[in-house]
N, C-alpha and C positions, 0 to 999 in steps of 0.2 A: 504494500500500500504506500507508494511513494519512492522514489529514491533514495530522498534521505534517511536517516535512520532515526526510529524513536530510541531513549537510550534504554539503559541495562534492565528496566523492567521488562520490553519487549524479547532480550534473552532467555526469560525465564519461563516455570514451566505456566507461567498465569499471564502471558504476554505476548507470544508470539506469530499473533497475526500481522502486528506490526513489521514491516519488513525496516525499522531501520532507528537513527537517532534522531531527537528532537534540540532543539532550540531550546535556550531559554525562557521560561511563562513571560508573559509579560506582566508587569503590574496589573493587580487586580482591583479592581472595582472598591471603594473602600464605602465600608456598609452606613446606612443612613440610623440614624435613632429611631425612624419610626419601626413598626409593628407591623409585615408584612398586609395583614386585613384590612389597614388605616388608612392607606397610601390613595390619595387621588385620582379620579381617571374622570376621561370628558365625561359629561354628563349628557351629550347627545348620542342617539342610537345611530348605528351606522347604517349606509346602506348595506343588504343583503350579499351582493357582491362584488363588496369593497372586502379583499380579507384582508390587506394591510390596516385600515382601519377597524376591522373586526378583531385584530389580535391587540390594536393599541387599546383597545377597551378592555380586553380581558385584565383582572385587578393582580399588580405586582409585575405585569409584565412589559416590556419595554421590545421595539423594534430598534434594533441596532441599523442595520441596513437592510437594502434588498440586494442578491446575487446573482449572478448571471447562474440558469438553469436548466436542464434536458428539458427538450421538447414537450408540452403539455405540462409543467412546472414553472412554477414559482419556489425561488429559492429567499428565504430573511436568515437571517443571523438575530438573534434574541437576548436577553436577560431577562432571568424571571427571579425576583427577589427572593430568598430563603431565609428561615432561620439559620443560624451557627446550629442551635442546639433547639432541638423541637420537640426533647422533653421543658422548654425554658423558651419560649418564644420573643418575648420583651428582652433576652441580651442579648441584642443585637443582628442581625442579618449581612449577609452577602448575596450576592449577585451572578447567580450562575447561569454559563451561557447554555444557549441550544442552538442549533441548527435543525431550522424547519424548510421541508421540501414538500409543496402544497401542491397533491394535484386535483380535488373535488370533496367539498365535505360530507358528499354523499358516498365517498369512499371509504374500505378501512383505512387507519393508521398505524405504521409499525411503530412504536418505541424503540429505540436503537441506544441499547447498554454498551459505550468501547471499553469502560470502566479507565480511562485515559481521560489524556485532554482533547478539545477539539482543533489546536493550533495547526493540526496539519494533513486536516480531512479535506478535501474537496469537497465547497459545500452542494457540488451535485453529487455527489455520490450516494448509492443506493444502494444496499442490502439485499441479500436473498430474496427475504419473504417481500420485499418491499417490491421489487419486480416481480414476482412470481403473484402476487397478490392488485398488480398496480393502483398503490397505495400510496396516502402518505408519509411522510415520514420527517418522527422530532429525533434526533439526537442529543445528546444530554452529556455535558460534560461532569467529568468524576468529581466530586467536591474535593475540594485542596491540589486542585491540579489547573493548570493553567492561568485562566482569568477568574477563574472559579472557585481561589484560594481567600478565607475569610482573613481579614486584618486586622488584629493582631492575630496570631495562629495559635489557638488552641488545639494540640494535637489531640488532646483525651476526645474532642468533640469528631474524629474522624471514626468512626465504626461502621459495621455493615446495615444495624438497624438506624442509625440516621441517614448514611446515602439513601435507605429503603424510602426514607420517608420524603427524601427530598423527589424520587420518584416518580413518590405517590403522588404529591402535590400538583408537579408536572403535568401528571395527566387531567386527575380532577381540574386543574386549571384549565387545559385542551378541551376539554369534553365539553366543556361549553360552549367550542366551533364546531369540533369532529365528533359528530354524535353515532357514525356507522362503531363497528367491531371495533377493537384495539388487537393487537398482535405482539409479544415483545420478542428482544431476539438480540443477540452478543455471544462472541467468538473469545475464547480463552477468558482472560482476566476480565473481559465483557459479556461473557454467558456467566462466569459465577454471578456476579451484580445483577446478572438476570435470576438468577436462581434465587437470592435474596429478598429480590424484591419481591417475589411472588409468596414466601415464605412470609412476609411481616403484612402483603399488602394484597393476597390472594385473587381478589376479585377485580382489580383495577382492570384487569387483562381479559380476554375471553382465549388466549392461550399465547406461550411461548415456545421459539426455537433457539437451542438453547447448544452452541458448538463448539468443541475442542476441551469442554471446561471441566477440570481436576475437582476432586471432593475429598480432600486432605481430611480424614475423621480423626487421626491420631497425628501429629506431627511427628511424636516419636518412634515412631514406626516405618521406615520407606522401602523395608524390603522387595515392596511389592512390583517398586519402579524397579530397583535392583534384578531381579528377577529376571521384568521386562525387558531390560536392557541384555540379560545376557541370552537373550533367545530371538530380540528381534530380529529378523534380516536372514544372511546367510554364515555361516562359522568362517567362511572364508572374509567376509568382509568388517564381523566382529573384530576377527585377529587382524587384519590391518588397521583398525581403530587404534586396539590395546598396541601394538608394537608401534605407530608413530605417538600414541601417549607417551611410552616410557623412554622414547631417543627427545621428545621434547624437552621433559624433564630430567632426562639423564646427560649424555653427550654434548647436547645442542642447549642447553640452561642457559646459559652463560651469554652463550650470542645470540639467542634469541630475547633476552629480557634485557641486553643489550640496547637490541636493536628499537624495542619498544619503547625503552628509554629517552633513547637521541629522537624517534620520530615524535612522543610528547613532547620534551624541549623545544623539537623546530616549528613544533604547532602551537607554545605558548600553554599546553596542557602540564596538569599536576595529578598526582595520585596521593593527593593526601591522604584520604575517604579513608581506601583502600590500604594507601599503607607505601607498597612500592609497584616498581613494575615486575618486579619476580613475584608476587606478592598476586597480581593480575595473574600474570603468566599460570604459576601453578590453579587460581581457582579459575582459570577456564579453562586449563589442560583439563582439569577433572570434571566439567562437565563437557568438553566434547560429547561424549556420544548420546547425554542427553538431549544439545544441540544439533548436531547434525542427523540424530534420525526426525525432527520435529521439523525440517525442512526436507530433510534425504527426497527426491527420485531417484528412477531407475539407473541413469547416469552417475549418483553421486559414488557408489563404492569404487569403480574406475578411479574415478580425483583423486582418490586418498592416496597422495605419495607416501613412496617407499620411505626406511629410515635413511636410507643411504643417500636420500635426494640432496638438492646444493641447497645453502642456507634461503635463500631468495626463492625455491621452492615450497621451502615446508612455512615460512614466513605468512608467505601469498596464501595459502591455502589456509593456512590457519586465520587469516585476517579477514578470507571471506567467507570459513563459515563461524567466526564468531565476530560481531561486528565489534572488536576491539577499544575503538575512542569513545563506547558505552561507560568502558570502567573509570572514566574520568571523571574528575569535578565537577569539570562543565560542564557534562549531559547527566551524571548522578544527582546532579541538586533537583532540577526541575521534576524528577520523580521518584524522590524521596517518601513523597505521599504512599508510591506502590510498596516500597522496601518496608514504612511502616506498617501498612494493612498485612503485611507478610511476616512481619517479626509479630504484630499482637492478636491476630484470629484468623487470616490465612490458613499460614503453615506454608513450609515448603520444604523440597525436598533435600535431601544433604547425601548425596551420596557413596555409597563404597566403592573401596578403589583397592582392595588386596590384591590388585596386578603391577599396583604404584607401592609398593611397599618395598621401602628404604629410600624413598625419591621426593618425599613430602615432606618438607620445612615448615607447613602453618597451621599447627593445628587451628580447628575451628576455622580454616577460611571460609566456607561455604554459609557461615550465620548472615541473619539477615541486618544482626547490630553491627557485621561490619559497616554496611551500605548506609548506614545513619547518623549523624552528627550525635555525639555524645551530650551535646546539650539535650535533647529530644529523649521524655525518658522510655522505656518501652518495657512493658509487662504482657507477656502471650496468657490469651484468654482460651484455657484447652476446650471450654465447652461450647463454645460458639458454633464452629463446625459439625459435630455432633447432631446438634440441634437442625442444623438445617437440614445435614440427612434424616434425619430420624422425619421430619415435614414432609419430604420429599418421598420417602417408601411410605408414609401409613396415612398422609392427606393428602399429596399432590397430585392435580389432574390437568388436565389439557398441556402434557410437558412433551417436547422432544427434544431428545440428546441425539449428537449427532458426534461421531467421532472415527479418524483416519486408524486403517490399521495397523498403522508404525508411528502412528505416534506417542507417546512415552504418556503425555495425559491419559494414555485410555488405563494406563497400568492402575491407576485410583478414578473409576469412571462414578457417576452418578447411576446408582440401579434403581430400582424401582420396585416396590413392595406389596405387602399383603392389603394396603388402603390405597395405593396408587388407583388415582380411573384416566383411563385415556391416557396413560402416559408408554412411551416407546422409546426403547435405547436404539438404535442402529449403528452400524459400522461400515465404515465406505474401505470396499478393497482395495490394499495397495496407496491408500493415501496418507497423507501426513501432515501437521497442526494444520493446517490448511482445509480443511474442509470441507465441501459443501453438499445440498440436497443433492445437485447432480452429482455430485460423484457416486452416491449410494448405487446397489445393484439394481436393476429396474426394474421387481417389485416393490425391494424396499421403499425406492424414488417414489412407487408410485401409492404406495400406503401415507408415504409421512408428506406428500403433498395435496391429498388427499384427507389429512386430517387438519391439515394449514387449510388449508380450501372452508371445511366445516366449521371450524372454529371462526373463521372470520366473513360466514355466511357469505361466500362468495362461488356463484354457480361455473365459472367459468373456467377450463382446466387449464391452466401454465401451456405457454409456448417453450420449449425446450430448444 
């Protein structure tokens, strides 16, 4: 999604749809005194099909601009005023954006969870269900992410049941233009956010789709990606993983965290966060193979150089499959929001490496307190997760998961239980964090589009 790269969250196992690193936020919006409910709006009715003047009526929200838009869209950029803390509505408010693509309010609408920011979406861009449905569709930036970031920054007020509720709000604020279905739907660290919100806010939706996204119920426990990892793929292409791991960190150390080095310097980059660049070095040696099969094609076991290749080979390959100037300052800070939703109810994964043993210098590099300014304090909250599975197999209905079969997410997938209704796992063969309904096998495709279809009372079958 883009060239650039969003930074080291997009590496991880709750992020990688993103193909890359982000920028720095921009200053955020800084919040007014008043009481989201309070706030002014014209007091004339709009005409019917004015929807820029129908959305500037709607109360708490704001139209930033209109965007250039696909054919039969209309593209705005928004703010729609929040609480910080919505068990505590009167301290204070911020201003989070969206991006709305309006194509008839006689249509559904998707809800589009990236659980990111919006600094580097195309505001035409459109979703699965969002074409498959031709709908429209709000985007909703992550709270504490972007412009979306409350000022002064109270971390305690960042949790999964406040984003839920920031949501919620979202929509009940919509539903007063877009009265057709609702639909939600987000890809890795934006299908969890989807999962969440349906978990505190059930009914907002009349059904979500739900992709790539991990259901971490024990942090301390990852055997199960472990596992994954040593079965995916083919033995021939495992052992070429483990044997350029151990000449990275064995033979080749030295001049490749070298090299990592001087190119920081000449790019004005620092590894404080982190620590050094041997420091990088070793904790993305170690997740290699959970990054490369979460992108892997059929081409990608071919790439993997031998040990024996020249420096400037194993370099290159290694820099593009982990997008490296992630582990820096300057792309760690703007998404530091993600490393904390991962060190305090997340989870994530820390994986074993007894094929690297005698070659590892940091303990605990894989925590997620490295990735966070020590000012920032962080307490992991173990029942949080829990909870959302336990909703999810004995309440949750109208859900689809949707996941590749080499992708390392699926090894902790979301299942579905003895109260589940209407809810369906599928697996797309041969695919990876990448996802989608068409990949599915084509019945599968044609069940879970088929139940998109139902949920968002729409007669009409998908053009494929």
């Amino acid at each position: 999604m883009t060239k650039t790269r969003r930074a080291l969250a997009p590496l991880l196992l709750t992020g990688l749809l993103a193909a890359g690193l982000a920028a720095p936020p921009a200053a955020a919006a800084r919040p007014g005194p008043v009481h989201p409910a309070a706030e002014t709006h014209p007091p004339s009715r709009p005409a019917a099909d004015d929807i820029r003047a129908r959305l500037a009526a709607v109360p708490g929200l704001r139209v930033i601009k209109e965007n250039p838009a696909p054919a039969g869209y209309r593209s705005f950029t928004l703010d729609y005023r929040q609480p910080v803390d919505h068990r505590h509505p009167h301290r204070g408010t911020f201003a989070q954006r969206l991006l709305l693509l309006h194509r008839s309010t006689t249509r559904p609408t998707v809800l589009h969870l990236g659980g990111y920011g919006l600094e580097h979406q195309d505001p035409g861009y459109r979703t699965e269900p969002t074409v498959l449905l031709d709908a429209n569709q709000v985007s909703v930036e992550h709270r504490y992410f972007g412009t979306s970031t409350p000022r002064p920054t109270d971390w305690s007020k960042l949790d999964i049941r406040q984003a839920a509720a920031d949501h919620h709000r979202v929509v009940q604020a919509l539903k007063r233009i877009y009265r057709a279905a609702w639909i939600s739907t987000g890809g890795s660290k934006g299908g969890m956010a989807t999962v969440y919100h349906r978990r505190f806010h059930p009914h907002d939706v009349a059904g979500s789709v739900v992709y790539s996204a991990p259901d971490n119920t024990d942090d301390r426990d990852d055997t199960a990606v472990d596992r994954f990892l040593e079965r995916v793929g083919t033995p021939r292409c495992r052992a070429a993983l483990t044997a350029v791991q151990r000449e990275m960190l064995g033979p080749r150390r030295t001049e490749l965290a070298g090299r990592l080095a001087r190119w920081a310097a000449g790019q004005g980059h620092t590894f404080h966060t982190l620590g050094s660049a041997d420091r990088v070095l070793e904790l993305t040696v170690l997740q290699l193979p959970l990054l490369f099969w979460m992108h892997a094609d059929t081409a990608s076991c071919d790439r993997i150089p031998e040990p024996s290749a020249s420096g400037d080979v194993l370099y290159d390959w290694w820099t593009a499959t982990v997008p490296v100037p992630g582990y820096t300052d300057h792309y760690l800070a703007p998404v530091t929001a993600s490393y904390y939703q991962l060190g305090t109810q997340l989870g994530f994964v820390d994986l074993a490496a007894p094929h690297l043993a005698g070659l590892l210098r940091h303990p605990g590099i894989q925590s997620m307190r490295n990735y966070v300014p020590r000012r920032i304090p962080m307490h992991f909250a173990p029942g949080a997760m829990p909870d959302i599975d336990r909703w999810v197999r004995h309440h949750g209905s109208e859900l689809l998961f949707v996941y590749g079969e080499n992708d390392p997410t699926r090894a902790e997938p979301f299942r579905t239980g003895p109260g589940s209704r209407d809810a369906h796992v599928y697996v797309a063969p041969g695919a990876n964090h990448a996802t989608t309904l068409a990949r599915l096998a084509p019945r599968d495709r044609a069940r879970a589009t088929a139940a998109l279809r139902r949920w968002a009372a729409v007669d009409t079958p998908p053009a494929w």
